[in-house]
mmCIF file of the N, C-alpha and C atoms, coordinates in Angstrom:
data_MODEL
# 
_entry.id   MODEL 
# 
loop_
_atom_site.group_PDB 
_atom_site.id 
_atom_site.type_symbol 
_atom_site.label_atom_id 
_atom_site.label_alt_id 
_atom_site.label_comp_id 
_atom_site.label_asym_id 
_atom_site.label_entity_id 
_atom_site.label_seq_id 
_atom_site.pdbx_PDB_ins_code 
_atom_site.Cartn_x 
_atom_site.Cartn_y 
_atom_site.Cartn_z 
_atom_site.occupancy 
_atom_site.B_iso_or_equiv 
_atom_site.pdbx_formal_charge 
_atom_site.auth_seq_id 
_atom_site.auth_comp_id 
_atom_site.auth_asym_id 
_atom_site.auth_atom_id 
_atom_site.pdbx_PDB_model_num 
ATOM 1   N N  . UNK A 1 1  ? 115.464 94.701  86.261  1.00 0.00 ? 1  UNK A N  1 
ATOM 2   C CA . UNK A 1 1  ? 114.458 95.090  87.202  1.00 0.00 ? 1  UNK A CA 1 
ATOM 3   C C  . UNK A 1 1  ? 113.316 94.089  87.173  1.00 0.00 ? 1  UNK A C  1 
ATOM 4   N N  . UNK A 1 2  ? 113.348 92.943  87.875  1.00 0.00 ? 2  UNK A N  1 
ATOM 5   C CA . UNK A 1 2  ? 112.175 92.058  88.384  1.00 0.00 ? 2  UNK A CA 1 
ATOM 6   C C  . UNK A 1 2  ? 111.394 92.874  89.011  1.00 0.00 ? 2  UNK A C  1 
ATOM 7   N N  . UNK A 1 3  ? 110.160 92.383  88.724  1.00 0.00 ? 3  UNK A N  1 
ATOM 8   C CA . UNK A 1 3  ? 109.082 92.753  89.792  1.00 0.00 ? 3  UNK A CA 1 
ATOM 9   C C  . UNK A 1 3  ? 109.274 92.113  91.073  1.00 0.00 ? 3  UNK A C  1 
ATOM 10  N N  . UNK A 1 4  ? 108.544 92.956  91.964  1.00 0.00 ? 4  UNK A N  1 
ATOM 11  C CA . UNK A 1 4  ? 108.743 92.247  93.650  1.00 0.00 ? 4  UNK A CA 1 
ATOM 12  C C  . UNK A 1 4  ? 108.127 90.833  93.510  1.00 0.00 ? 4  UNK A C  1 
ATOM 13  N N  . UNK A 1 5  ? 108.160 90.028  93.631  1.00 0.00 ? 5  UNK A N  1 
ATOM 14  C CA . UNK A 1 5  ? 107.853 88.401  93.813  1.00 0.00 ? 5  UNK A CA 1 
ATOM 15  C C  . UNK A 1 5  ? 106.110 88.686  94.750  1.00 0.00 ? 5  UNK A C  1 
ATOM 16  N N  . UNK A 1 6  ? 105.185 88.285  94.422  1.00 0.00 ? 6  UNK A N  1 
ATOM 17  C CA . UNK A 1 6  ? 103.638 88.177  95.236  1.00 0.00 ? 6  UNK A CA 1 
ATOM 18  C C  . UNK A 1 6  ? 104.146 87.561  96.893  1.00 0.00 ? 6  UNK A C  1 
ATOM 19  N N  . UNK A 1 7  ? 104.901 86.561  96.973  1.00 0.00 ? 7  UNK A N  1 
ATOM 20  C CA . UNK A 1 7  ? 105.265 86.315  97.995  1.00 0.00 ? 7  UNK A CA 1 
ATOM 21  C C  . UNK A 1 7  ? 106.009 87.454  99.420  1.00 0.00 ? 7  UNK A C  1 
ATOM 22  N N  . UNK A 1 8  ? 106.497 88.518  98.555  1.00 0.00 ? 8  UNK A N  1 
ATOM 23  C CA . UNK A 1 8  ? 106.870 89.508  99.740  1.00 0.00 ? 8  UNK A CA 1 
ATOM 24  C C  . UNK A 1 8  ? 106.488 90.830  99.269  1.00 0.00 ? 8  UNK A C  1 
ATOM 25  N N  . UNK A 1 9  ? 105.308 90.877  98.830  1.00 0.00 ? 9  UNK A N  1 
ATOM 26  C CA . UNK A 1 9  ? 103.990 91.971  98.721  1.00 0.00 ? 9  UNK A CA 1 
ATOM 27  C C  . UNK A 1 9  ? 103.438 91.987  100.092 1.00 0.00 ? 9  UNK A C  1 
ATOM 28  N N  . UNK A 1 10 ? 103.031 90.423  100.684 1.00 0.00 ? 10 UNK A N  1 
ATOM 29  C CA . UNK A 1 10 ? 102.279 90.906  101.836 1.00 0.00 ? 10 UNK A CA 1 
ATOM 30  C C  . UNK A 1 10 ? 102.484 91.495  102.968 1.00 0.00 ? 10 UNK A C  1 
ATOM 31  N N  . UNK A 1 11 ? 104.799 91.060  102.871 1.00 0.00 ? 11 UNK A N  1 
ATOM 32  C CA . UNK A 1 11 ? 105.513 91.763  104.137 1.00 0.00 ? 11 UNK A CA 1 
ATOM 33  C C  . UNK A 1 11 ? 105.695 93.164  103.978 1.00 0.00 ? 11 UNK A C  1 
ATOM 34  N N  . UNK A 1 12 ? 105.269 93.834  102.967 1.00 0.00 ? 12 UNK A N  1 
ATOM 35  C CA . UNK A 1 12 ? 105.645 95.615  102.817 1.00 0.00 ? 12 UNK A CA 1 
ATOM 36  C C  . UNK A 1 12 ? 104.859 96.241  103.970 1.00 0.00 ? 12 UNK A C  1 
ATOM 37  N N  . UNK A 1 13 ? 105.017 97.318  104.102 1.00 0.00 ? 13 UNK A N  1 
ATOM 38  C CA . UNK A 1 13 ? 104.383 98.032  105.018 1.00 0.00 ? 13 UNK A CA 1 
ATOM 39  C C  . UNK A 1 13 ? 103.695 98.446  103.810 1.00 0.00 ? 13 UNK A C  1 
ATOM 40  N N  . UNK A 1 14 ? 102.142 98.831  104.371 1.00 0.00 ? 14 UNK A N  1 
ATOM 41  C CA . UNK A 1 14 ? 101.646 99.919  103.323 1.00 0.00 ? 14 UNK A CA 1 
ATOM 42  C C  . UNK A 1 14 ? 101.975 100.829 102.453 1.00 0.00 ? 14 UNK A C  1 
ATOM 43  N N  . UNK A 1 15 ? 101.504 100.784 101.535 1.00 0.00 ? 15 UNK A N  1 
ATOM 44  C CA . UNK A 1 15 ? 101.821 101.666 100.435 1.00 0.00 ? 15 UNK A CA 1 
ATOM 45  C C  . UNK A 1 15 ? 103.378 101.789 99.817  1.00 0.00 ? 15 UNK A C  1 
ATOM 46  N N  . UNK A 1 16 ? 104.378 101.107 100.117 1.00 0.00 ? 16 UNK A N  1 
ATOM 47  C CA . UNK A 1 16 ? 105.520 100.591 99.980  1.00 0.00 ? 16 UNK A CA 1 
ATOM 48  C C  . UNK A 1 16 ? 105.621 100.092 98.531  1.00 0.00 ? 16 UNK A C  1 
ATOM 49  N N  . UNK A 1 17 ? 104.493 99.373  98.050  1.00 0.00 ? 17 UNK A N  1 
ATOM 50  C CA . UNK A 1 17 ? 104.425 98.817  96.754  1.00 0.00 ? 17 UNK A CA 1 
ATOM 51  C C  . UNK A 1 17 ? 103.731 100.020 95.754  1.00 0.00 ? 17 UNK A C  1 
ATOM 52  N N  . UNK A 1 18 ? 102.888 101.321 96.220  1.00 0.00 ? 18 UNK A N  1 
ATOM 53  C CA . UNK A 1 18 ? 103.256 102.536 95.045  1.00 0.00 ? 18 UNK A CA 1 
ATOM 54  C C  . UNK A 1 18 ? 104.144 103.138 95.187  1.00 0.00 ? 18 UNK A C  1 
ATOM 55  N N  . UNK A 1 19 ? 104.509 103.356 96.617  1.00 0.00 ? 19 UNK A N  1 
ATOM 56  C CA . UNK A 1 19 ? 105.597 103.799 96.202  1.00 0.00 ? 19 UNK A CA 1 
ATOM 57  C C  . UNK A 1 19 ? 106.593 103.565 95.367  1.00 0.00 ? 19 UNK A C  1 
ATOM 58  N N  . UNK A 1 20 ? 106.409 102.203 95.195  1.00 0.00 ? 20 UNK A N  1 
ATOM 59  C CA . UNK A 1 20 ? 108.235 101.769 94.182  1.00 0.00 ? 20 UNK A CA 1 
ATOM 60  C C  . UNK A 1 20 ? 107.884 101.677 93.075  1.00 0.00 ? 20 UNK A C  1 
ATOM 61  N N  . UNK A 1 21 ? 105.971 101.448 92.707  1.00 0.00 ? 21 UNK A N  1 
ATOM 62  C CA . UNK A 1 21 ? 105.869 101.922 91.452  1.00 0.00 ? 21 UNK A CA 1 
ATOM 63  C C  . UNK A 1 21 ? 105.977 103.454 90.811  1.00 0.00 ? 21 UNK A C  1 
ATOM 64  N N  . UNK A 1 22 ? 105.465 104.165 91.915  1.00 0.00 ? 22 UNK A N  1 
ATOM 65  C CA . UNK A 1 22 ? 105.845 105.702 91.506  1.00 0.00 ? 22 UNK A CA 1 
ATOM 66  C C  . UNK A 1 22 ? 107.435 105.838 91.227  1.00 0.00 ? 22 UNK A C  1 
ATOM 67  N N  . UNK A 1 23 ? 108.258 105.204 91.748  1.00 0.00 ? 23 UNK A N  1 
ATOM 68  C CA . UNK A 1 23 ? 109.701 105.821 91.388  1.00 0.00 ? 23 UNK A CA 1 
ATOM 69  C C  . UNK A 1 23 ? 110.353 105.474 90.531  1.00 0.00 ? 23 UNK A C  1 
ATOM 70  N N  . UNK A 1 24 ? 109.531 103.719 90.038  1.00 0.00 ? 24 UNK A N  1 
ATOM 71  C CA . UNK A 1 24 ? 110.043 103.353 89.004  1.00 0.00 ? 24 UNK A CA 1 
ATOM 72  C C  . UNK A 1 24 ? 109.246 104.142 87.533  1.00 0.00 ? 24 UNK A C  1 
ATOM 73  N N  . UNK A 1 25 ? 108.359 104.846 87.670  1.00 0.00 ? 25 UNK A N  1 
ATOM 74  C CA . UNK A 1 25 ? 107.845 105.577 86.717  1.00 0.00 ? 25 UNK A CA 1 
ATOM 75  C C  . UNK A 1 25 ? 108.575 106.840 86.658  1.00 0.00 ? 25 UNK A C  1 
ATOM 76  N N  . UNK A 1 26 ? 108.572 107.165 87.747  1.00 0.00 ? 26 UNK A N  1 
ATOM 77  C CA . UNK A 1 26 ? 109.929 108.267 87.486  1.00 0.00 ? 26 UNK A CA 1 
ATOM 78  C C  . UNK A 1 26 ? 111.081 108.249 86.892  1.00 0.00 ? 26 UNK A C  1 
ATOM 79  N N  . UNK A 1 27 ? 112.033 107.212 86.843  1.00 0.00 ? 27 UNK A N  1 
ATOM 80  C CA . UNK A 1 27 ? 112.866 106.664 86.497  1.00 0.00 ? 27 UNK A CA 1 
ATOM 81  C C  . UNK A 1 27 ? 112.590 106.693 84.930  1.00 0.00 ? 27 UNK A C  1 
ATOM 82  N N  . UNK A 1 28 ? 111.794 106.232 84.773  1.00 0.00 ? 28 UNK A N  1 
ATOM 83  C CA . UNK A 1 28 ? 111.444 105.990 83.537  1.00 0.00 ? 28 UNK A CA 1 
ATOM 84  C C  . UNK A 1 28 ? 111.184 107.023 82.792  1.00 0.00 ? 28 UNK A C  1 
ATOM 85  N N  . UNK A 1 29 ? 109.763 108.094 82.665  1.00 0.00 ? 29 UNK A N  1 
ATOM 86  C CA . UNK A 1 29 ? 109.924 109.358 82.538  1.00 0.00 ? 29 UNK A CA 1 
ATOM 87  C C  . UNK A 1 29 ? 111.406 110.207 82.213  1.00 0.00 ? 29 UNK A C  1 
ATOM 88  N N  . UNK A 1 30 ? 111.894 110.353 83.365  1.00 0.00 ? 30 UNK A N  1 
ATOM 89  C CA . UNK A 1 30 ? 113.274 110.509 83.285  1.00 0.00 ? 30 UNK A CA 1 
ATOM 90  C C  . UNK A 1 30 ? 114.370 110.453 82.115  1.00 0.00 ? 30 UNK A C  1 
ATOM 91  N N  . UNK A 1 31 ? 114.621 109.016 82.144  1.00 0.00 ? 31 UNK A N  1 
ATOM 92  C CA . UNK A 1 31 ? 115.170 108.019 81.172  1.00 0.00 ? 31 UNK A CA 1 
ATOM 93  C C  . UNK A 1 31 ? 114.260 108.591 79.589  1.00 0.00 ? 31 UNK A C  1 
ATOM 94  N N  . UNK A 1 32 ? 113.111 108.886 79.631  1.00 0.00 ? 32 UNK A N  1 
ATOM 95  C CA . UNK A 1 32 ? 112.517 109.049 78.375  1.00 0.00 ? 32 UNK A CA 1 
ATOM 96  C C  . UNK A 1 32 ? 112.672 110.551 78.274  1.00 0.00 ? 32 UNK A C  1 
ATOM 97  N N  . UNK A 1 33 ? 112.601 111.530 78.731  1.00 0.00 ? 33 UNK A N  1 
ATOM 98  C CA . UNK A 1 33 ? 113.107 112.576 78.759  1.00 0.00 ? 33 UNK A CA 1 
ATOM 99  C C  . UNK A 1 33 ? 114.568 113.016 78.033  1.00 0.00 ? 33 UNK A C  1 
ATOM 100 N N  . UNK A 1 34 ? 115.584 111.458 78.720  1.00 0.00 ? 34 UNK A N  1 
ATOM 101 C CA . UNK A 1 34 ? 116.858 112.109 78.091  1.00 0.00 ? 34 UNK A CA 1 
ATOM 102 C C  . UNK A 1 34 ? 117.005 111.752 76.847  1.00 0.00 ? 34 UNK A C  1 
ATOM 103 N N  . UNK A 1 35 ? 116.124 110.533 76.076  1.00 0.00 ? 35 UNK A N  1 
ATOM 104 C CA . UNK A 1 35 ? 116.093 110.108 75.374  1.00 0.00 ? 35 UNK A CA 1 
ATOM 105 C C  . UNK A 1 35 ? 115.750 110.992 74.195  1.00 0.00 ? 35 UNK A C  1 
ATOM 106 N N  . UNK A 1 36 ? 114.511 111.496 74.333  1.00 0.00 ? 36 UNK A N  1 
ATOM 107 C CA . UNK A 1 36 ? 113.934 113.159 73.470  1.00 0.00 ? 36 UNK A CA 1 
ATOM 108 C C  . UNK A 1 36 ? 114.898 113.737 73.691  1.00 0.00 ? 36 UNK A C  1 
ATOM 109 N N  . UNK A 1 37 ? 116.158 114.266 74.314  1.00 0.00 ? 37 UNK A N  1 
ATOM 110 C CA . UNK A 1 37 ? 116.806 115.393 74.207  1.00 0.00 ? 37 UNK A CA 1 
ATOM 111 C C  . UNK A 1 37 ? 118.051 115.291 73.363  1.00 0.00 ? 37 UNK A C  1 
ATOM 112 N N  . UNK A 1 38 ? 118.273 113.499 73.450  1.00 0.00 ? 38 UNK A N  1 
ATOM 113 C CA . UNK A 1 38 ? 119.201 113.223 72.776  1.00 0.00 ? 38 UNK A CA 1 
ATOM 114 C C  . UNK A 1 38 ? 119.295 113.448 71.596  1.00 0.00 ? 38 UNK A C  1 
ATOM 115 N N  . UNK A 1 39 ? 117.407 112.651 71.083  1.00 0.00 ? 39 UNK A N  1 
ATOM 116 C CA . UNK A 1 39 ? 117.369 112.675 70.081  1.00 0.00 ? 39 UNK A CA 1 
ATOM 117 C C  . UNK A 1 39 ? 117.145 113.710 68.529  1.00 0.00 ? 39 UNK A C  1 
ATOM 118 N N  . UNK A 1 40 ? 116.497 114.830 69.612  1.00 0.00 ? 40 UNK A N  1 
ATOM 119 C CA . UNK A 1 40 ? 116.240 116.050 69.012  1.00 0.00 ? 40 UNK A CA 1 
ATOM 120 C C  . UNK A 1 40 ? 117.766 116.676 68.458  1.00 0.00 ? 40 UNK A C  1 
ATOM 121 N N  . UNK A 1 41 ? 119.009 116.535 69.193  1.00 0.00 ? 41 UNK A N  1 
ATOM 122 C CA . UNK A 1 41 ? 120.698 117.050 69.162  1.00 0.00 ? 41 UNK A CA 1 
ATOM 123 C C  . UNK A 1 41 ? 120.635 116.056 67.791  1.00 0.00 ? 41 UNK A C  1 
ATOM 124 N N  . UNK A 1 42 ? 120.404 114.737 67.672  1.00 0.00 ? 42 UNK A N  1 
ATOM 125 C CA . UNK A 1 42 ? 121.280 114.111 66.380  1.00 0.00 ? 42 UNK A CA 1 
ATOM 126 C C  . UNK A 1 42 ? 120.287 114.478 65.602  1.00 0.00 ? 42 UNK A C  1 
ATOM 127 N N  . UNK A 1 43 ? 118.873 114.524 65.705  1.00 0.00 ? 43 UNK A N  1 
ATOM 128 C CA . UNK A 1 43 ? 118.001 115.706 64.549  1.00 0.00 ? 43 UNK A CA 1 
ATOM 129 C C  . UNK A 1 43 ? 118.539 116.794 63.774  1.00 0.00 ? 43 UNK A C  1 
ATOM 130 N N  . UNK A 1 44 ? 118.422 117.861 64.692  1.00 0.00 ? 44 UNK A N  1 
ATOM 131 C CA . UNK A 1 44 ? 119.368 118.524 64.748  1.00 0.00 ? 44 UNK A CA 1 
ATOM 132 C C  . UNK A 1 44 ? 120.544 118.941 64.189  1.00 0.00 ? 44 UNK A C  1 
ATOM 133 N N  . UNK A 1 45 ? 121.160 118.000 64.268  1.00 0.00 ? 45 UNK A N  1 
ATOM 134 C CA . UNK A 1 45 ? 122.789 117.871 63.901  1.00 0.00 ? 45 UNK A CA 1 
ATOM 135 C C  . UNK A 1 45 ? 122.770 117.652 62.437  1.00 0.00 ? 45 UNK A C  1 
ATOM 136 N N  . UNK A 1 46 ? 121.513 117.046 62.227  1.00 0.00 ? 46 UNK A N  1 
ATOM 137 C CA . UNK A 1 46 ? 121.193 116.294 60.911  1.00 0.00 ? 46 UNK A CA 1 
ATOM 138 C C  . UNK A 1 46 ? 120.415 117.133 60.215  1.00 0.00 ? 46 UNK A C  1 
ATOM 139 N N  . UNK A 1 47 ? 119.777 117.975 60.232  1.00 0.00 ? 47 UNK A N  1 
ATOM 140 C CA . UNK A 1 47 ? 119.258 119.182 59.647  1.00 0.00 ? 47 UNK A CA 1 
ATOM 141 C C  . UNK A 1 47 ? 118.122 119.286 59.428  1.00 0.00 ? 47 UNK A C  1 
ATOM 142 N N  . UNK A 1 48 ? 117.255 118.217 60.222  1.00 0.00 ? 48 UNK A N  1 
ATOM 143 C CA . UNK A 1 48 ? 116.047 117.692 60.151  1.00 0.00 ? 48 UNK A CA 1 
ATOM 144 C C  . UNK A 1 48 ? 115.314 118.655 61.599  1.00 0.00 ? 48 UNK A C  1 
ATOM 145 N N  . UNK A 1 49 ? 113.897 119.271 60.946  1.00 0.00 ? 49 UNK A N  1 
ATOM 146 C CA . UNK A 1 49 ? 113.327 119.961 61.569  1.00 0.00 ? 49 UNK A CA 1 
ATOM 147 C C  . UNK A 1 49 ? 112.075 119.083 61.801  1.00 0.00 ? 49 UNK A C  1 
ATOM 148 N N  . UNK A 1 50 ? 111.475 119.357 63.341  1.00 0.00 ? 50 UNK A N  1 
ATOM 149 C CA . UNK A 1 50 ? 110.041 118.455 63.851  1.00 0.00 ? 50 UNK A CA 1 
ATOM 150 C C  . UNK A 1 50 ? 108.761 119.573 63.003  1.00 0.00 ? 50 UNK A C  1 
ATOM 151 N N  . UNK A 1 51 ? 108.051 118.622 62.608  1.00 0.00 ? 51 UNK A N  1 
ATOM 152 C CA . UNK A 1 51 ? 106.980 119.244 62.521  1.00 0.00 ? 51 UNK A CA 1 
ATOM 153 C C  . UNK A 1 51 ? 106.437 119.974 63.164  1.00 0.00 ? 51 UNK A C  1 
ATOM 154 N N  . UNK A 1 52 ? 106.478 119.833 64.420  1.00 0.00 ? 52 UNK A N  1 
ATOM 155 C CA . UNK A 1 52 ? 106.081 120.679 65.413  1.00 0.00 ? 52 UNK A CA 1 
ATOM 156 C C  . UNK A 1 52 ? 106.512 121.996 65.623  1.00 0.00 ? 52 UNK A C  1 
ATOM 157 N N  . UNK A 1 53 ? 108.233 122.454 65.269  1.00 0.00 ? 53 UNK A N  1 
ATOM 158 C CA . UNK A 1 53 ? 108.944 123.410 65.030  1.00 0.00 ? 53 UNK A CA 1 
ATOM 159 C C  . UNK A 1 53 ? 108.579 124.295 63.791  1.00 0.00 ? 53 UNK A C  1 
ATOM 160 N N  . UNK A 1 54 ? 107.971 123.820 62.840  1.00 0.00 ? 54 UNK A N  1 
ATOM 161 C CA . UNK A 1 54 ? 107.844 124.243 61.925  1.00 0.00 ? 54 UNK A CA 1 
ATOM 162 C C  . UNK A 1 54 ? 107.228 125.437 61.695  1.00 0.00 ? 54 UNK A C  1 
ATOM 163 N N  . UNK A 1 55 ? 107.359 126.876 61.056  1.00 0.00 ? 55 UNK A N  1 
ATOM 164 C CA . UNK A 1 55 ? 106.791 128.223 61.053  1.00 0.00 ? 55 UNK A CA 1 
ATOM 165 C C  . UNK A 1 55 ? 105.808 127.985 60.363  1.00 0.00 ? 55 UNK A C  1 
ATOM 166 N N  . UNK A 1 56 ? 104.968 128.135 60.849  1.00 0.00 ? 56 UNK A N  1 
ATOM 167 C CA . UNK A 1 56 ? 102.868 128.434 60.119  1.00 0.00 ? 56 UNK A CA 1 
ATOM 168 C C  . UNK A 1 56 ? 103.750 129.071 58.915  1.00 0.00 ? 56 UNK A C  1 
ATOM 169 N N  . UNK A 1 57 ? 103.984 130.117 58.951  1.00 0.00 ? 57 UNK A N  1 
ATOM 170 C CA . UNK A 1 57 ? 103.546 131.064 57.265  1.00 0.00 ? 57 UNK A CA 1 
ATOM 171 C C  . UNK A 1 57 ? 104.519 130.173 56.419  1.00 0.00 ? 57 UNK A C  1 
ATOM 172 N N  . UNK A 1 58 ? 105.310 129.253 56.808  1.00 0.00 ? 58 UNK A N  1 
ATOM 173 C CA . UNK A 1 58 ? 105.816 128.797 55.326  1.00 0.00 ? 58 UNK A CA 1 
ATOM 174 C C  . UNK A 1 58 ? 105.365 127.438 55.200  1.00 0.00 ? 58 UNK A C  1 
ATOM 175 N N  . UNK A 1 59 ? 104.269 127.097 55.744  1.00 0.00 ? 59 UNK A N  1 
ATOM 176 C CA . UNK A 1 59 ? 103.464 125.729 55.544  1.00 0.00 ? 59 UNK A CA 1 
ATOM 177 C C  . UNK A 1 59 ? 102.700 126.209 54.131  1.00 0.00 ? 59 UNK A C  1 
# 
């Protein structure tokens, strides 16, 4: 994924250039999303609990 080249920035129609940054942030998000879900399963799998999960009364 290159960035659009400065040279054909000026031919977009308006707002054409957030837009493709908004979707490439989406994308991304996304992509990082499945990444946490993956990673929480081989956690998981592994018997390893997040701190975050963790029950107050046995801290």
């Amino acid at each position: 994924m290159s960035p659009t080249p400065t040279s054909q920035v000026a031919d977009q129609e308006p707002g054409q250039l957030l837009r493709e940054l908004e979707q490439r942030q989406d994308d991304v998000l996304e992509q990082l999303d499945a990444l946490d879900a993956k990673l929480k399963a081989v956690l998981t799998g592994l018997g390893v609990t997040m701190e975050d999960d963790l029950d107050e009364s046995l801290v």
